[in-house]
C-alpha positions in Angstrom: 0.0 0.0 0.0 1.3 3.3 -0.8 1.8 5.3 2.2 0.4 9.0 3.0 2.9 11.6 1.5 3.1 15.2 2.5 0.0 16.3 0.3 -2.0 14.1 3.0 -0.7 16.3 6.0 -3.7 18.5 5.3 -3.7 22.8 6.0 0.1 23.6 6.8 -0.8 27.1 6.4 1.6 28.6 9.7 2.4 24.6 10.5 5.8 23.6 12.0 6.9 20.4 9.5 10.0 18.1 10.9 11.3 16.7 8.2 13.6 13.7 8.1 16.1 14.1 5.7 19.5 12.0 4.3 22.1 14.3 4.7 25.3 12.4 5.6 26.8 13.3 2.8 30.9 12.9 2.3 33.2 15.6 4.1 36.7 16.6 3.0 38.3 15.1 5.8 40.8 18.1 6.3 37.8 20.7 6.1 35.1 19.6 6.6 33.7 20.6 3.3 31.0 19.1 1.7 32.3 17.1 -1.6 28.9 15.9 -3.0 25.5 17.3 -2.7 23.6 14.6 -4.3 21.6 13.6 -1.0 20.9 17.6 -0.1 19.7 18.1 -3.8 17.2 14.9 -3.7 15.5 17.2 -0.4 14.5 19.8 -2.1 11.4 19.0 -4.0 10.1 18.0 -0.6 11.1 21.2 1.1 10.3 23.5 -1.5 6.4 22.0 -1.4 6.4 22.4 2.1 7.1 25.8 2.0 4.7 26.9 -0.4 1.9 24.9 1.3 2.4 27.8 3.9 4.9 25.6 6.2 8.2 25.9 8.6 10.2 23.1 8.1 12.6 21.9 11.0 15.1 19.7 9.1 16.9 16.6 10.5 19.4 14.9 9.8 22.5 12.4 11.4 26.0 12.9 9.6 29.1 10.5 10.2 29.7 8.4 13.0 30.3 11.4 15.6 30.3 8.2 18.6 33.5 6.9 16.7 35.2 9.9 16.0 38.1 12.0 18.0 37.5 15.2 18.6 39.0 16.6 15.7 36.5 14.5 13.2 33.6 15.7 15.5 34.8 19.2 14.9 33.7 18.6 10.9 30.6 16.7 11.7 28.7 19.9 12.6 25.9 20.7 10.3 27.1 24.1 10.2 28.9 23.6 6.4 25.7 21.6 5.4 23.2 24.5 6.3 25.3 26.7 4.3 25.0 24.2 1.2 21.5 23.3 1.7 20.7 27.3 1.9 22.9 28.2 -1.0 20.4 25.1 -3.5 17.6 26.1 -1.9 18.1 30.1 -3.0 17.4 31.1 0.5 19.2 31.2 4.4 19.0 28.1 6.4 20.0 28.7 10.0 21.2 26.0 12.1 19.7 25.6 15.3 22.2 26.2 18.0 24.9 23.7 18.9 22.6 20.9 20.6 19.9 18.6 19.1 17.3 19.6 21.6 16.9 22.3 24.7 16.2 25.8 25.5 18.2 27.3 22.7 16.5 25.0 19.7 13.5 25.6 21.1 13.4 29.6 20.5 14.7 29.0 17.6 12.2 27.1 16.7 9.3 29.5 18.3 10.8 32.0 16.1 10.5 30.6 12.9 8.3 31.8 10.7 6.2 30.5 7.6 8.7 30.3 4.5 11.6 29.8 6.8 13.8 26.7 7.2 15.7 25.6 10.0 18.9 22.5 10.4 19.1 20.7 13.7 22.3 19.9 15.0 23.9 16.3 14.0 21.3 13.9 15.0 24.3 11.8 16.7 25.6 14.9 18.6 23.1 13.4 21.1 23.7 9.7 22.1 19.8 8.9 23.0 19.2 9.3 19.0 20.4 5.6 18.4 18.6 4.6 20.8 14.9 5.3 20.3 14.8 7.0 23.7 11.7 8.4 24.6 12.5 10.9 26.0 14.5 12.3 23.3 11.8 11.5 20.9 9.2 13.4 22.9 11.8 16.6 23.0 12.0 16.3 19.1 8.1 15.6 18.1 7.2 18.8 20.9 8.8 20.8 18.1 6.4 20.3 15.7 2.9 20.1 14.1 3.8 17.7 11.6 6.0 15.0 10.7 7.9 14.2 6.9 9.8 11.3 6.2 11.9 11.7 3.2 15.2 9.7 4.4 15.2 6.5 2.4 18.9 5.9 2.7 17.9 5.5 6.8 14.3 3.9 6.4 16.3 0.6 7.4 17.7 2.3 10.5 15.0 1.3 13.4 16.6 2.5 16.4 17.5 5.8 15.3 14.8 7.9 17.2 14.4 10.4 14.3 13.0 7.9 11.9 10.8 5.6 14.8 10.2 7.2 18.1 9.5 10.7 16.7 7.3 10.0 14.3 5.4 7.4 17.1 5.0 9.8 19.2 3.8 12.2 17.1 1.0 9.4 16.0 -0.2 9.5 19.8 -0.1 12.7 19.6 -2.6 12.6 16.8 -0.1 15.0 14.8 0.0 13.8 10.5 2.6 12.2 9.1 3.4 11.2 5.6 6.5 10.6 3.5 8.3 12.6 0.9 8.3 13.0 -2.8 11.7 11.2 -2.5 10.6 8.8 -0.2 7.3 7.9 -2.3 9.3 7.6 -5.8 11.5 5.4 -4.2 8.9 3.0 -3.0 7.0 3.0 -6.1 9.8 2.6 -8.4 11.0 -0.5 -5.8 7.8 -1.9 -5.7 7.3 -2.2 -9.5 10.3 -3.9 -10.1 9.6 -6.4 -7.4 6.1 -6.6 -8.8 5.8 -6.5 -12.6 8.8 -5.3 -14.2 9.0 -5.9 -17.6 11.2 -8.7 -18.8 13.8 -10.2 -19.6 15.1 -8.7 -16.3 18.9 -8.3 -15.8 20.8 -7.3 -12.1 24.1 -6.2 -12.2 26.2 -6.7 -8.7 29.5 -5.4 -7.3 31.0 -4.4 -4.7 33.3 -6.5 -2.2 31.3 -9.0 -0.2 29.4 -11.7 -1.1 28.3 -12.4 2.4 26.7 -9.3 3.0 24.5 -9.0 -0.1 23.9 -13.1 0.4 19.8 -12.3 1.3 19.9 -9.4 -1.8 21.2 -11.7 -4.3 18.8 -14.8 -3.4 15.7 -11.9 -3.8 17.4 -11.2 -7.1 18.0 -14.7 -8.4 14.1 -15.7 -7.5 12.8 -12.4 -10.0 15.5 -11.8 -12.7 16.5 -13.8 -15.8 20.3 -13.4 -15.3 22.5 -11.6 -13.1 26.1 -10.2 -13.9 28.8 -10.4 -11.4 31.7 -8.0 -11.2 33.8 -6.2 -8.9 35.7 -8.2 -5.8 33.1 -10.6 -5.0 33.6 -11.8 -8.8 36.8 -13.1 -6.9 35.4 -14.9 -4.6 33.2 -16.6 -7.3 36.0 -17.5 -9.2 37.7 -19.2 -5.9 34.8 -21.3 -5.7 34.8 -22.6 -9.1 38.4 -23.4 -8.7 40.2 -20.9 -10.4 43.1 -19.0 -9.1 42.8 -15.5 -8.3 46.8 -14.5 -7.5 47.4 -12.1 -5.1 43.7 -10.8 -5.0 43.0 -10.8 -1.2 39.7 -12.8 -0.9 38.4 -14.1 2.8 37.8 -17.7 3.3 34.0 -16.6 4.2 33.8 -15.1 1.1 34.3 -17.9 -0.5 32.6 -20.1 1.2 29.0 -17.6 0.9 29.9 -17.7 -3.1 30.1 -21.7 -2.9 26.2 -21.8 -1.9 25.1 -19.6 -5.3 27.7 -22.0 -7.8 25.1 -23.7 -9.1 23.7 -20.9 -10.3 27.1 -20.2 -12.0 26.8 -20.1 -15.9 22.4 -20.6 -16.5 21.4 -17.9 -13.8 24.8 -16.3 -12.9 27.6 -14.5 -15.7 31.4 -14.3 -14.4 33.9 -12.0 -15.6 35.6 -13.6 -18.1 38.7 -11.5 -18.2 39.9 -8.8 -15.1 42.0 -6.5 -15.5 44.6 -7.0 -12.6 47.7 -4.7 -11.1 51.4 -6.1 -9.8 50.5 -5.6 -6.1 53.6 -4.4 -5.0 53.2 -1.6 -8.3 50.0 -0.7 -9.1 51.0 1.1 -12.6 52.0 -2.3 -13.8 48.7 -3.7 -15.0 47.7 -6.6 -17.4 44.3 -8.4 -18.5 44.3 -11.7 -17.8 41.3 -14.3 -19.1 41.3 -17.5 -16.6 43.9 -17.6 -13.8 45.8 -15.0 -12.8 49.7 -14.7 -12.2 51.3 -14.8 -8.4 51.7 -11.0 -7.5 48.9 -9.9 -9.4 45.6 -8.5 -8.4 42.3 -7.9 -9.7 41.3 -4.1 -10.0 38.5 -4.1 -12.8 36.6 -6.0 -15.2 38.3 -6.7 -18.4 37.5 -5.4 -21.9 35.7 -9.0 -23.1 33.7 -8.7 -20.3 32.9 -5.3 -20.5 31.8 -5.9 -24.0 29.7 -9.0 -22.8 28.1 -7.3 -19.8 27.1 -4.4 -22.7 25.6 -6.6 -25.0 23.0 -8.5 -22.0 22.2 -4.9 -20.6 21.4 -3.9 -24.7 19.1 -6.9 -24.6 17.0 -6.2 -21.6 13.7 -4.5 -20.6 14.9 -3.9 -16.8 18.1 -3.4 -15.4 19.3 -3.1 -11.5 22.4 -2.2 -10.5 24.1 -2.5 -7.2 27.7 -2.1 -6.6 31.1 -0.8 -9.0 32.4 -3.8 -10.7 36.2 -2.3 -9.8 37.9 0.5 -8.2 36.1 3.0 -10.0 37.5 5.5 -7.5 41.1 5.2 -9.6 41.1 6.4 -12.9 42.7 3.4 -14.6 40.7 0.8 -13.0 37.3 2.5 -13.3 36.6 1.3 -17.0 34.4 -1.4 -15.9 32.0 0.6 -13.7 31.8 3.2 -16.7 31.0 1.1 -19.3 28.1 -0.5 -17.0 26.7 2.7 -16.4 27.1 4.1 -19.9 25.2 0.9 -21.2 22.4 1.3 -18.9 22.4 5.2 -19.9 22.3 4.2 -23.5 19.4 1.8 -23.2 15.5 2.2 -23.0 15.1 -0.4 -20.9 13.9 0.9 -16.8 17.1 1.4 -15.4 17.6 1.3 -11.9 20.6 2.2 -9.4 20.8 1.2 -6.5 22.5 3.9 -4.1 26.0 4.7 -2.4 28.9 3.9 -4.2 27.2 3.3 -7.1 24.9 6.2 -7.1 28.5 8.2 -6.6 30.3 6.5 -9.7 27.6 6.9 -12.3 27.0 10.5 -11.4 30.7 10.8 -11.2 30.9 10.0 -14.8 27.7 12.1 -15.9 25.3 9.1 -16.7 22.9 9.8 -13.8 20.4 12.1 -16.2 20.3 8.9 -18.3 18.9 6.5 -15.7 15.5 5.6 -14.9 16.2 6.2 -11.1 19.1 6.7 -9.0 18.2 6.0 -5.4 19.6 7.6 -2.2 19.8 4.1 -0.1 22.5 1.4 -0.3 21.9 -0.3 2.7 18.1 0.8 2.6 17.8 -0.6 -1.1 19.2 -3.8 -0.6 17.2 -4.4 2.9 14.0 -3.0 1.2 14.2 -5.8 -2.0 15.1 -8.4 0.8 11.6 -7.9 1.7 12.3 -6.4 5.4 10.0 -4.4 7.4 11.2 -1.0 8.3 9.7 -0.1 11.3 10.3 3.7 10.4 7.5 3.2 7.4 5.0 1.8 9.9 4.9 4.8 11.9 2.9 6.6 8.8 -0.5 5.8 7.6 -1.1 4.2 4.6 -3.1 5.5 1.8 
């Protein structure tokens, strides 16, 4: 069931919206600066509505892993650089809301704020109860508004952060609306349709490093698709467990061992690499393609050209393609060849093209094909729990349709 969105809130005319937004975006690490806007640009829409309904909206957000950090990291993780950014796309200020989540200082801001105006909480994480779902907490951040939006996918799958459960529960017994998004609500719909009826034959691409943590994802995936392309390291751990020597490319033993249980799969369901491109590991500039085993002292850094040809030529054939994970180091100009030519075949086809979120979100809007996708989605961990079939517990807290 589709669930209420923010054109289900009713009159905001004067209302005080919270709105959950994904704004952990990635910080120079020296200044703190914010090196991609993607996740503060996908707000907008959302914000931007509010706002002309008549609203206030009281963003929220978590960014980093303050709890792990030393002081100096903490220092960055201040929402002070993102308020800046999110002002500067949204063509008007955003202030930031003193230098605590909750308490007397947020809460004059927040009395203060006026239809038309936006306001950034302080880092979610600042405060330790927010992992928690503590109550208390919760109550302090619902008593600062009349309304609740949820348009954080990339955290959907998070259900003890307090911001996406216990806020927006305690705003329901309160009797206050809530509702998702327009970036919440695309994502569900576009997930559900491929999960339901998407038109065939259906191809997944999958990277990334580990076999055992996308185990559940690629089961979903093998029970709906017609064929799904490995690349990028766990293509290594494949290749272990068909007996084939991967040289120096560093590969656990659990890795192999999860890749074992989807063999049989291996050639009707499942398509290897057929060459990888590899690099001396002891000098990376020393590269060379290697089709089978691969030589002591080498390791594999990318798919190689016969396999980037092959993968091309089953993503030119299908009606739906998903995508989750770079098939090599994408991040290093030499060895991102692979990951390019995946996303410039998707780009170039007119089949529904789907990404699925955070690294691979990054690379195809790193190399400009993001216009020429179907959908890019905000969530990597929340778009692989979310075609697992998981119940987020943040999604129950609004109404359905």
């Amino acid at each position: 069931m589709p669930k209420k969105t923010h054109a289900d809130l009713g009159d905001l005319t004067g209302k005080k919206v919270l709105v959950r937004v994904d704004f952990n975006v990635p910080l120079d690490k020296k200044t703190g600066a914010v090196k991609n806007d993607r996740r503060i640009r996908a707000a907008l829409p959302t914000v931007q509505k509010l706002l002309d309904a008549g609203a206030a909206v009281i963003a929220m957000s978590h960014l980093g892993r303050p709890e792990k950090a030393t002081p100096e990291e903490r220092a960055n993780l201040t929402m002070d650089r993102v308020a800046a950014r999110f002002g500067e796309l949204l063509g008007k200020p955003v202030r930031k809301a003193g230098n605590n989540v909750v308490g007397p200082e947020v809460a004059t801001a927040v009395a203060a704020l006026q239809p038309g105006e936006v306001l950034l909480l302080e880092n979610l994480r600042f405060d330790p109860r927010e992992q928690k779902n503590d109550p208390e907490f919760a109550a302090a951040v619902a008593a600062l508004g009349d309304a609740y939006v949820n348009d954080a996918f990339g955290t959907c799958h998070n259900d003890k952060d307090a911001s996406m459960v216990a806020v927006p529960a305690t705003l329901k017994a309160a009797g206050k609306p809530r509702g998702v998004g327009l970036l919440v609500a695309k994502e569900l719909e576009i997930i559900d349709g491929l999960l339901s009826h998407a038109s065939r034959p259906f191809l997944s691409v999958m990277g990334g490093a580990k076999v055992s943590d996308k185990i559940a994802f690629i089961n979903t995936l093998l029970a709906k698709v017609d064929h799904l392309l490995i690349g990028g390291k766990m293509a290594y751990a494949f290749l272990q467990a068909i007996g084939v020597n991967t040289g120096g490319t560093r590969v656990a033993a659990e890795e192999v061992e999860a890749a074992k249980k989807l063999v049989p799969y291996v050639g009707s369901k499942i398509t290897l690499p057929v060459d990888c491109l590899c690099a001396k590991s002891d000098d990376l500039s020393q590269t060379q393609v290697f089709e089978g085993p691969i030589d002591a002292g080498y390791e594999g850094v990318d798919i190689g050209p016969k396999t980037c040809a092959l993968f091309g030529e089953k993503i030119a054939a299908a009606r739906t393609v998903i995508w989750n994970g770079p098939v090599g180091w994408f991040e290093q100009t030499a060895f991102s060849e692979g990951t390019r030519s995946i996303a410039q075949a998707m780009a170039d086809s007119p089949a529904v093209t789907v990404v699925g979120g955070g690294e691979t979100a990054e690379a195809v809007e790193q190399f400009g094909f993001d216009h020429g996708m179907t959908h890019v989605s905000t969530g990597g961990g929340a778009f692989l729990a979310y075609v697992e079939g998981k119940k987020f517990h943040s999604l129950a807290q609004i109404d359905d349709q």
